[in-house]
Biopython code that builds the backbone (N, CA, C, O; Angstrom):
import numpy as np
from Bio.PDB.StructureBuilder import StructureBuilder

atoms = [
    (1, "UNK", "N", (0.818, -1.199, 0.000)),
    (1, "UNK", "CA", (0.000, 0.000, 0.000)),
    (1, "UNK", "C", (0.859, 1.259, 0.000)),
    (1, "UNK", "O", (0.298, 2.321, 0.271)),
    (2, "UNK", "N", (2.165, 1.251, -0.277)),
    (2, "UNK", "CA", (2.900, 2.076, -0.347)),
    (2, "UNK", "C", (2.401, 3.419, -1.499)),
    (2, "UNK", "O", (2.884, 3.207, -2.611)),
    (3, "UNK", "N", (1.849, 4.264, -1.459)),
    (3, "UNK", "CA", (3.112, 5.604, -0.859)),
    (3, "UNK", "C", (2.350, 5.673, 0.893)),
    (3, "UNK", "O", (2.844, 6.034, 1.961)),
    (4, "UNK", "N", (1.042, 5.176, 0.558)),
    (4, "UNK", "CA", (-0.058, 5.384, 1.897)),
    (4, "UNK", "C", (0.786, 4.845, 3.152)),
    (4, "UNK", "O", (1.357, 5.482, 4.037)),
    (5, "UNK", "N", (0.671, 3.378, 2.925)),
    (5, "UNK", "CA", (1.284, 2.914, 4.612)),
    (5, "UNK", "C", (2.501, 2.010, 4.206)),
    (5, "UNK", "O", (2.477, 1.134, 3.343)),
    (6, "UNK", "N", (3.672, 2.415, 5.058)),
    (6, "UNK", "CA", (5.104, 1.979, 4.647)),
    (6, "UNK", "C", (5.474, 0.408, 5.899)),
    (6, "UNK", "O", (5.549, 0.254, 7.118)),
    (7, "UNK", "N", (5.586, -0.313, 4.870)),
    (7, "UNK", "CA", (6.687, -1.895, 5.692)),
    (7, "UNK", "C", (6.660, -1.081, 7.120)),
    (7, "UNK", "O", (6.849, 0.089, 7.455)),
    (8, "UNK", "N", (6.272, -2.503, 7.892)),
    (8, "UNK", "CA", (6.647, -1.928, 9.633)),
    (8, "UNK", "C", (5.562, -0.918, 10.318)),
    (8, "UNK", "O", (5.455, -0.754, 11.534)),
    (9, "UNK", "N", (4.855, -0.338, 9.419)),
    (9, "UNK", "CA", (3.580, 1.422, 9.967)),
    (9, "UNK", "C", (2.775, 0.187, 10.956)),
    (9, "UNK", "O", (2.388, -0.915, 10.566)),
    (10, "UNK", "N", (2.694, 0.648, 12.059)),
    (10, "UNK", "CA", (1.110, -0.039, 12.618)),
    (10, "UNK", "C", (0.032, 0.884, 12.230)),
    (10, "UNK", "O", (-0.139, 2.089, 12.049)),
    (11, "UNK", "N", (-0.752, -0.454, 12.177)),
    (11, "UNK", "CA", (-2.092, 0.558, 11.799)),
    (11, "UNK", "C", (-3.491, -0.162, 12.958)),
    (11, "UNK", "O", (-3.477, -1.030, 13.831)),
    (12, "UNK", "N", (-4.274, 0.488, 12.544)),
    (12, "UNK", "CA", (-5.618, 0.151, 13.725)),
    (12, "UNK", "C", (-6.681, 0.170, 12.984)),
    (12, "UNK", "O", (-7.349, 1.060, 12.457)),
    (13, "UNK", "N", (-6.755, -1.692, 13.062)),
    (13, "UNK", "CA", (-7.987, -2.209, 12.282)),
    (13, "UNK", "C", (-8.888, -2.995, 12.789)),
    (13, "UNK", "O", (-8.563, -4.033, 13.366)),
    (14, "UNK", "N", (-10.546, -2.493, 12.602)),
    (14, "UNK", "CA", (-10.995, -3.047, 13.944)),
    (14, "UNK", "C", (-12.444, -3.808, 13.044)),
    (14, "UNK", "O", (-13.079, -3.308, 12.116)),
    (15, "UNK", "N", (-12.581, -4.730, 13.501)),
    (15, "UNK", "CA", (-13.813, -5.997, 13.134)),
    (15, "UNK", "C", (-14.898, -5.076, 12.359)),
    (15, "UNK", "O", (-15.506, -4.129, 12.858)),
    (16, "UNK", "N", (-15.001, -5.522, 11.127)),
    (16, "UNK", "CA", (-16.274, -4.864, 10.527)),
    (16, "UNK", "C", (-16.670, -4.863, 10.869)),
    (16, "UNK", "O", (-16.857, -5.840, 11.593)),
    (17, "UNK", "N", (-17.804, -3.281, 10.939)),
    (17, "UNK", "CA", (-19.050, -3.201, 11.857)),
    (17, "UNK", "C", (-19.638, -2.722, 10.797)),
    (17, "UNK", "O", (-20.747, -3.247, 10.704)),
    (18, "UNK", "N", (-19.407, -1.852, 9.804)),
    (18, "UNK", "CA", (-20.338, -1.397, 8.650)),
    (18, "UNK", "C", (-20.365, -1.980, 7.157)),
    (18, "UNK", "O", (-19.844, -2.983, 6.667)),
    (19, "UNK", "N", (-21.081, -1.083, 6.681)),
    (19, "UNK", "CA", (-21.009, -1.619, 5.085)),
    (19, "UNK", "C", (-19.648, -1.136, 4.735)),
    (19, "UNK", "O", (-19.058, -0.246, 5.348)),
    (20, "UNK", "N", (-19.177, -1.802, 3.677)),
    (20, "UNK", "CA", (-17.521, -1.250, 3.037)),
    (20, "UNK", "C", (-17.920, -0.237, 1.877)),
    (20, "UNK", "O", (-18.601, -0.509, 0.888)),
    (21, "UNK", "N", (-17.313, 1.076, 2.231)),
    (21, "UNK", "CA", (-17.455, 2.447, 1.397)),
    (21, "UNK", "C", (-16.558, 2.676, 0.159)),
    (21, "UNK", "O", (-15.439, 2.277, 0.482)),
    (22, "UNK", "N", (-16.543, 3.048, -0.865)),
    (22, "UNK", "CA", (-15.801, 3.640, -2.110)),
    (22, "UNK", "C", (-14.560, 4.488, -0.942)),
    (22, "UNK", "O", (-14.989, 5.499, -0.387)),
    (23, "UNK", "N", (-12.959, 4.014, -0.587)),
    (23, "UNK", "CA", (-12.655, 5.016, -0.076)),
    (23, "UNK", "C", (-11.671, 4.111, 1.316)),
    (23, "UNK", "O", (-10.552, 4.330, 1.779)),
    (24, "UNK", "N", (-12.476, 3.307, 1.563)),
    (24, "UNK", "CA", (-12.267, 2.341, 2.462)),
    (24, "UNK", "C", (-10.649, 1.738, 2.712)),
    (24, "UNK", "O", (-10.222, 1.101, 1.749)),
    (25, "UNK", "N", (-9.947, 1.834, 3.594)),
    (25, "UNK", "CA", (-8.857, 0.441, 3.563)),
    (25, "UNK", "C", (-9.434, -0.547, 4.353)),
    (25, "UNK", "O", (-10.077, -0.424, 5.396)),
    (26, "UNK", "N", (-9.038, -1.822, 3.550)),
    (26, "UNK", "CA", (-9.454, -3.140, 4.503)),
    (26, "UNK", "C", (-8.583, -4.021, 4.554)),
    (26, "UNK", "O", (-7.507, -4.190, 3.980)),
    (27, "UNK", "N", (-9.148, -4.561, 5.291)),
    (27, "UNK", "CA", (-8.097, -6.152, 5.269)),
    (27, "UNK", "C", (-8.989, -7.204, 4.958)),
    (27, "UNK", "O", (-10.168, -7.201, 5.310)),
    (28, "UNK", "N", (-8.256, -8.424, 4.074)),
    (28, "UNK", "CA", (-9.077, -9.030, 3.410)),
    (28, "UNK", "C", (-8.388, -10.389, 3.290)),
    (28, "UNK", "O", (-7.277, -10.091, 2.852)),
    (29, "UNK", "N", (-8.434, -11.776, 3.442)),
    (29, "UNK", "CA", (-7.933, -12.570, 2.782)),
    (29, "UNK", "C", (-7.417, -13.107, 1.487)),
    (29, "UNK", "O", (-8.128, -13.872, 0.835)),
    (30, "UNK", "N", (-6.296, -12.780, 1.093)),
    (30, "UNK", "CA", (-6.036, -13.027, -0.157)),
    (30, "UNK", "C", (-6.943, -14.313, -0.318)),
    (30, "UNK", "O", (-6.990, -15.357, 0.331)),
    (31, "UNK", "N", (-7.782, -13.771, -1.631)),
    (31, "UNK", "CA", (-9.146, -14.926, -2.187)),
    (31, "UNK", "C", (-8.066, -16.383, -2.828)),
    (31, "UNK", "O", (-8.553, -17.509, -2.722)),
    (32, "UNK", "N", (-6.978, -16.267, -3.311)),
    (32, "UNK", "CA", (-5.580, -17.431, -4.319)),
    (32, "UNK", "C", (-5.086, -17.950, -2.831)),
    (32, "UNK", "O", (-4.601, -19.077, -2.931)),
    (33, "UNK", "N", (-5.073, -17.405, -1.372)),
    (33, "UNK", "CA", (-4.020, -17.837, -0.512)),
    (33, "UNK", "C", (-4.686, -17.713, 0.640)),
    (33, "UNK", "O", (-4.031, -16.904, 1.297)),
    (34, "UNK", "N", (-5.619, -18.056, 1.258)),
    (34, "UNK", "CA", (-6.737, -18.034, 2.272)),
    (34, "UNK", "C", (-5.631, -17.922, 3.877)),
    (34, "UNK", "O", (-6.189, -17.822, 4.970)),
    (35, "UNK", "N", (-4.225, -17.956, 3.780)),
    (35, "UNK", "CA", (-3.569, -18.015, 4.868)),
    (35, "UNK", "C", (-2.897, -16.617, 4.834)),
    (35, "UNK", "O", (-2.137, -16.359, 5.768)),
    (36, "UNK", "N", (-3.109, -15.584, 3.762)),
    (36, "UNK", "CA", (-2.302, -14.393, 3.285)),
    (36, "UNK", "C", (-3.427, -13.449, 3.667)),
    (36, "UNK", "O", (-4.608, -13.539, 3.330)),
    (37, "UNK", "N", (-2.860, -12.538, 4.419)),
    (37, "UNK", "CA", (-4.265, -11.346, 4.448)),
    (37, "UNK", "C", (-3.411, -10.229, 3.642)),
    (37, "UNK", "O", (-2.184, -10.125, 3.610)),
    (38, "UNK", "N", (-4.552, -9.282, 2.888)),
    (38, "UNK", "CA", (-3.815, -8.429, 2.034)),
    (38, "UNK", "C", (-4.985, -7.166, 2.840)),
    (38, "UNK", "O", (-6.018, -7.198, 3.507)),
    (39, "UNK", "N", (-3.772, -5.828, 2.107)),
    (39, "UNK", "CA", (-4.354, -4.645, 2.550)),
    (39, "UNK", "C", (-4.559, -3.763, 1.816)),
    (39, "UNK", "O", (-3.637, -2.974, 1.610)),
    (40, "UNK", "N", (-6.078, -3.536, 1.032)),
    (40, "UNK", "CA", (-6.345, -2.978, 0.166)),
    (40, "UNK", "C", (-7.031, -1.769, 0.071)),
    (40, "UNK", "O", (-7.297, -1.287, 1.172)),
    (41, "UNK", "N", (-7.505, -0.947, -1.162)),
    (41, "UNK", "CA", (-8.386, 0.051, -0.616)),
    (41, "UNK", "C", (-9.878, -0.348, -1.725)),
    (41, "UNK", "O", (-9.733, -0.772, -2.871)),
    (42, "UNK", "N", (-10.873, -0.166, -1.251)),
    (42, "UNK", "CA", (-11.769, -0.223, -2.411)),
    (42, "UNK", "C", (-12.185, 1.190, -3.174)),
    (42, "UNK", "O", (-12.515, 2.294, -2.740)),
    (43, "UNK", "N", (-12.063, 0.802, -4.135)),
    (43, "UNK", "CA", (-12.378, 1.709, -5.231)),
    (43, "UNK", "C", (-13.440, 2.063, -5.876)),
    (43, "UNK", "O", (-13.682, 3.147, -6.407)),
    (44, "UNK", "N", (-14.354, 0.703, -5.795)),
    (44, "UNK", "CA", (-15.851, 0.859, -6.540)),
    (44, "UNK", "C", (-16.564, -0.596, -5.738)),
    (44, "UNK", "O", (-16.281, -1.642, -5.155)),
    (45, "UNK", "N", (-17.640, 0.224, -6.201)),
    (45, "UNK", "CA", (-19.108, -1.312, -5.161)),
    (45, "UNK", "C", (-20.025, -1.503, -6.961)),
    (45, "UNK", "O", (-20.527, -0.758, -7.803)),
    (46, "UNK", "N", (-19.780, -3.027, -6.747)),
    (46, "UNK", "CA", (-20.885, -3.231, -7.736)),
    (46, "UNK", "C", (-22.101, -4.507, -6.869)),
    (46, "UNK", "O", (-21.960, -5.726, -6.769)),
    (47, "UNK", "N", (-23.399, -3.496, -6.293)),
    (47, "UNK", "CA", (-23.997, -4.213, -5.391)),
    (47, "UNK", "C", (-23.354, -4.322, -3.988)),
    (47, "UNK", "O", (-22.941, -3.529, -3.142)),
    (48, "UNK", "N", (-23.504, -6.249, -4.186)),
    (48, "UNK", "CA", (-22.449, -6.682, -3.008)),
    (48, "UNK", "C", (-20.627, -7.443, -3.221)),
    (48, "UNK", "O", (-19.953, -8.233, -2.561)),
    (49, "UNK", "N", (-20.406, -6.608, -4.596)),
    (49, "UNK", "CA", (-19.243, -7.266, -4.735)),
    (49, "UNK", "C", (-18.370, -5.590, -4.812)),
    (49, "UNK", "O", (-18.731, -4.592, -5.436)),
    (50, "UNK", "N", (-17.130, -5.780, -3.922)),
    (50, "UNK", "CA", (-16.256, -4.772, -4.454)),
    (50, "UNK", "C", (-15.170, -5.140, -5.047)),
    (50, "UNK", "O", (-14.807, -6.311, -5.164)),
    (51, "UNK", "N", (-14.124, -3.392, -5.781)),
    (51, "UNK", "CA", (-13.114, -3.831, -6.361)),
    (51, "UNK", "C", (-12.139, -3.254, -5.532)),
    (51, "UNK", "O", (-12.342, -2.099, -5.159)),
    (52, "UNK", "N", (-11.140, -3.822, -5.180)),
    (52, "UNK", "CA", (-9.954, -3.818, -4.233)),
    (52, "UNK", "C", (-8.740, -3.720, -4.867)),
    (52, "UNK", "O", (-8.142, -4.551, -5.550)),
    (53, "UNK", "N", (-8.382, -2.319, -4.478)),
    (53, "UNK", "CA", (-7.020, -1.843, -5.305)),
    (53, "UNK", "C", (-5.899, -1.997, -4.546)),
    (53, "UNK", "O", (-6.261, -2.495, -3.480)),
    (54, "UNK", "N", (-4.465, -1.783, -4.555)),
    (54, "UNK", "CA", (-3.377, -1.084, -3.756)),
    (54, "UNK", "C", (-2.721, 0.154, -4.071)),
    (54, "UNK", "O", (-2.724, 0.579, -5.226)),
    (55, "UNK", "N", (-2.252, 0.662, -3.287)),
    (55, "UNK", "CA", (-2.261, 2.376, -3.790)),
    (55, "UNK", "C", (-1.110, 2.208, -4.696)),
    (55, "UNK", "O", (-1.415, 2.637, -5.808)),
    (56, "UNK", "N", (0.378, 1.643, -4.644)),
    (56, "UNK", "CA", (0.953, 1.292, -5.555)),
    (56, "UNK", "C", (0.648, -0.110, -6.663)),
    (56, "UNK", "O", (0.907, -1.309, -6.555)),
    (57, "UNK", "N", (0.128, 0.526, -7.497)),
    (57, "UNK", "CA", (-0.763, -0.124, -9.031)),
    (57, "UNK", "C", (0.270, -0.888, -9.508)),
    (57, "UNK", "O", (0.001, -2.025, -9.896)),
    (58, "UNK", "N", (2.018, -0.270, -9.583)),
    (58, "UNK", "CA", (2.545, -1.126, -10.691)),
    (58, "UNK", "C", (2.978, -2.457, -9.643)),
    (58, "UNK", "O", (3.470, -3.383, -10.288)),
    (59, "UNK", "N", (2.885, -2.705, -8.200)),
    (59, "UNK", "CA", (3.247, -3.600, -7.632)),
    (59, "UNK", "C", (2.239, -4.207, -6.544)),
    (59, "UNK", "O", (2.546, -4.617, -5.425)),
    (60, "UNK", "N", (1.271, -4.179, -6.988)),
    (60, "UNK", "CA", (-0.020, -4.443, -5.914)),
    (60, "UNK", "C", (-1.013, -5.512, -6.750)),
    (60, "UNK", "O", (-1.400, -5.348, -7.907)),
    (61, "UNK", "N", (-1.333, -6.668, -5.856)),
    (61, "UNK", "CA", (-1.920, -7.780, -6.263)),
    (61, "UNK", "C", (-3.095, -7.331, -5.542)),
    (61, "UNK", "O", (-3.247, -6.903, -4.398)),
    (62, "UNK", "N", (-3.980, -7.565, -6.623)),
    (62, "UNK", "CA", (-5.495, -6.880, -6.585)),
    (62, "UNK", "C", (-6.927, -7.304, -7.129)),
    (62, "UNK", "O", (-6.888, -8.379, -7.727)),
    (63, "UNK", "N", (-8.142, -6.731, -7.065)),
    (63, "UNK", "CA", (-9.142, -7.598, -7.559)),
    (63, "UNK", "C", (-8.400, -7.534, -9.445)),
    (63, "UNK", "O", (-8.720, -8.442, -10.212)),
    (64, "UNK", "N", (-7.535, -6.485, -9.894)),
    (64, "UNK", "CA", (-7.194, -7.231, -11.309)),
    (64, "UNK", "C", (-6.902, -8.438, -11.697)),
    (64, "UNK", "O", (-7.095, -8.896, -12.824)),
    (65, "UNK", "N", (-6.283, -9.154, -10.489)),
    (65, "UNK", "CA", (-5.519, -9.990, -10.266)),
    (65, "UNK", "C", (-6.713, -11.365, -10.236)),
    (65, "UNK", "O", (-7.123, -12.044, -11.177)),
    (66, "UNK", "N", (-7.009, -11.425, -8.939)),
    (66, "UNK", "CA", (-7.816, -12.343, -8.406)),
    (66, "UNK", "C", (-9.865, -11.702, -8.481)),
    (66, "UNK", "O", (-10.752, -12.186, -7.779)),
    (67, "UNK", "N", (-10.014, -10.831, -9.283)),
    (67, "UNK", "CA", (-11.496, -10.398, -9.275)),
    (67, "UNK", "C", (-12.306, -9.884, -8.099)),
    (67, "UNK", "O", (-12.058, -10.070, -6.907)),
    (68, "UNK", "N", (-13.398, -9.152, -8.672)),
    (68, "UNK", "CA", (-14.221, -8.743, -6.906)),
    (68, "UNK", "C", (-13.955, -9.358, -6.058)),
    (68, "UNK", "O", (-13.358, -10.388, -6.372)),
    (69, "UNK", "N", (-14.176, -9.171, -4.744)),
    (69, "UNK", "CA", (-14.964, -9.866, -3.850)),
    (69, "UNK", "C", (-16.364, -9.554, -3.506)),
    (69, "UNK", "O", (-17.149, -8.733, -3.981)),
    (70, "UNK", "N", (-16.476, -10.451, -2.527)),
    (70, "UNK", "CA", (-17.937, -9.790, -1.559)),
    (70, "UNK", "C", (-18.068, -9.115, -0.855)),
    (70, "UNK", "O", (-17.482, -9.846, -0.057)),
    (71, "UNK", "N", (-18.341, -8.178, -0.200)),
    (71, "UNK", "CA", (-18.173, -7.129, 1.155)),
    (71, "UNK", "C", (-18.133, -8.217, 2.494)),
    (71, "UNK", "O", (-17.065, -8.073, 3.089)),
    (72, "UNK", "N", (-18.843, -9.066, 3.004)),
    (72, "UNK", "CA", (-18.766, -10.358, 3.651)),
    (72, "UNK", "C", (-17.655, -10.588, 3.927)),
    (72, "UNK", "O", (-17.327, -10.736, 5.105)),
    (73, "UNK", "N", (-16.400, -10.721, 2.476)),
    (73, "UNK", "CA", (-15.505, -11.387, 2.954)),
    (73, "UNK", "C", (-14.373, -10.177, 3.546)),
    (73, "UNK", "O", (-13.301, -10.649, 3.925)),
    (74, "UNK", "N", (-14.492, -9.033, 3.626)),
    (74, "UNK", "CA", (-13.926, -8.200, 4.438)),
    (74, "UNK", "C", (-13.912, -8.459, 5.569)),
    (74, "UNK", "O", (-14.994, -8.669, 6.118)),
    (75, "UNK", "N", (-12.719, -8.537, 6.308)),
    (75, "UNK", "CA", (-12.778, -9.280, 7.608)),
    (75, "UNK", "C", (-12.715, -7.584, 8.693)),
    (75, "UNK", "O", (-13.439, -7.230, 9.624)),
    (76, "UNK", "N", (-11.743, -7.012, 8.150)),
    (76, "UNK", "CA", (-11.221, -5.353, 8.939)),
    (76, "UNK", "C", (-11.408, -4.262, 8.459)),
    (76, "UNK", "O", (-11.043, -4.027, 7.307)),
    (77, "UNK", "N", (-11.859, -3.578, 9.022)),
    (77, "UNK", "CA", (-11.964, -1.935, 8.567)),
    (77, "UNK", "C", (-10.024, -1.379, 8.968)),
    (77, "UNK", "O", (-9.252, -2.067, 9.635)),
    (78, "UNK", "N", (-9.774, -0.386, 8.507)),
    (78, "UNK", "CA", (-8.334, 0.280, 8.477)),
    (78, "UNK", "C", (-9.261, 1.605, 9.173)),
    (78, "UNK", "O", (-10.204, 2.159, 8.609)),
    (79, "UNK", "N", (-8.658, 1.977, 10.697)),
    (79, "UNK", "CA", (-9.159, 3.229, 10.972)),
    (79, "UNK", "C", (-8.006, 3.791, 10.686)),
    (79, "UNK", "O", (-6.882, 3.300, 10.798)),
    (80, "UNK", "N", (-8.489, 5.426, 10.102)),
    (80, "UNK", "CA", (-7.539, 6.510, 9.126)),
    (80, "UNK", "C", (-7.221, 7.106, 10.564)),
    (80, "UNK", "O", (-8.152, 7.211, 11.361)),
    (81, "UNK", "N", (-5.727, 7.563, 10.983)),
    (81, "UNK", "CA", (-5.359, 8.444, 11.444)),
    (81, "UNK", "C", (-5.397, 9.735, 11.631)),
    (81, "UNK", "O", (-4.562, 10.455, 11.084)),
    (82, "UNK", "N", (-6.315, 10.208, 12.386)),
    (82, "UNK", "CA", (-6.944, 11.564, 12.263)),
    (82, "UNK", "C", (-6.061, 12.502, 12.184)),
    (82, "UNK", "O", (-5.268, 12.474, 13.126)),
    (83, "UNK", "N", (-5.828, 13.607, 11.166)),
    (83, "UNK", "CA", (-4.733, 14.371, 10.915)),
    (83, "UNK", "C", (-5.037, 15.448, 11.898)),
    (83, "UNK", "O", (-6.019, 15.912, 12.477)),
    (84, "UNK", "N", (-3.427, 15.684, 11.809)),
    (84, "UNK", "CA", (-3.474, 17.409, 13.206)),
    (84, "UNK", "C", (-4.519, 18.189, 12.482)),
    (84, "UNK", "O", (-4.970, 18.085, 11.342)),
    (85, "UNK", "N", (-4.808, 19.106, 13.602)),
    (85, "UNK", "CA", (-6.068, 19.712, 13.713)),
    (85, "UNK", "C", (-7.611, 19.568, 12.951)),
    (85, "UNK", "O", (-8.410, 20.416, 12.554)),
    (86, "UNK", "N", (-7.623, 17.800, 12.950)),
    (86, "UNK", "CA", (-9.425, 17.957, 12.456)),
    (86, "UNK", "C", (-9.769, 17.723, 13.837)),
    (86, "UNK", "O", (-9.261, 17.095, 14.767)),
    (87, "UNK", "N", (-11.003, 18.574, 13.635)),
    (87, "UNK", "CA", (-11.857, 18.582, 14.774)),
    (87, "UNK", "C", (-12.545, 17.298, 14.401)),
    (87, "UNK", "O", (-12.437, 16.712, 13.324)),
    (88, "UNK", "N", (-13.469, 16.844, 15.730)),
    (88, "UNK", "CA", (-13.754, 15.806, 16.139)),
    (88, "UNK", "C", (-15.471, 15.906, 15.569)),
    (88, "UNK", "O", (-16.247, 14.974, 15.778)),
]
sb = StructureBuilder()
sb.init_structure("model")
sb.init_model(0)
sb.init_chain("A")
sb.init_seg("    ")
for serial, (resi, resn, name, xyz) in enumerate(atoms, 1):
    if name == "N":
        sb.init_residue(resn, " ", resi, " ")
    sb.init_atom(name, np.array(xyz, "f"), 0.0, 1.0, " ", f" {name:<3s}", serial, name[0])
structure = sb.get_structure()
């Protein structure tokens, strides 16, 4: 997900609780490697299937790759790090 989140960044990802938004980072089981979780962003909803990008395109294994998924199979939401001074 590089330029976004760099090798080593912790991040804070917490049990789906909502629908998955155009905008979203998630965590997801690679659909080819059910033991690989990947960290993607979605890009578009068709229904209940989305498409799952990585922010670096020329090196990111993606729904191009392996096709939609389901929103279902989103296991994590990625909470965004609230930047200095947004209000609450």
């Amino acid at each position: 997900m590089l330029p976004t989140y760099v090798p080593g960044e912790s991040l804070t990802a917490l049990r789906k609780w909502r629908r998955v938004r155009v905008g979203d980072v998630v965590v997801v089981r690679d659909p080819r490697a059910p033991s690989r979780w990947l960290l993607k962003r979605c890009v578009a909803r068709q229904g209940a299937l989305l498409d799952l990008r990585g922010d670096n395109e020329l090196a990111s294994t993606d729904s191009r790759d392996f096709g939609l998924v389901t929103g279902k199979s989103v296991r994590y939401l990625v909470i965004q790090p609230r930047k200095e001074g947004a209000k609450s």
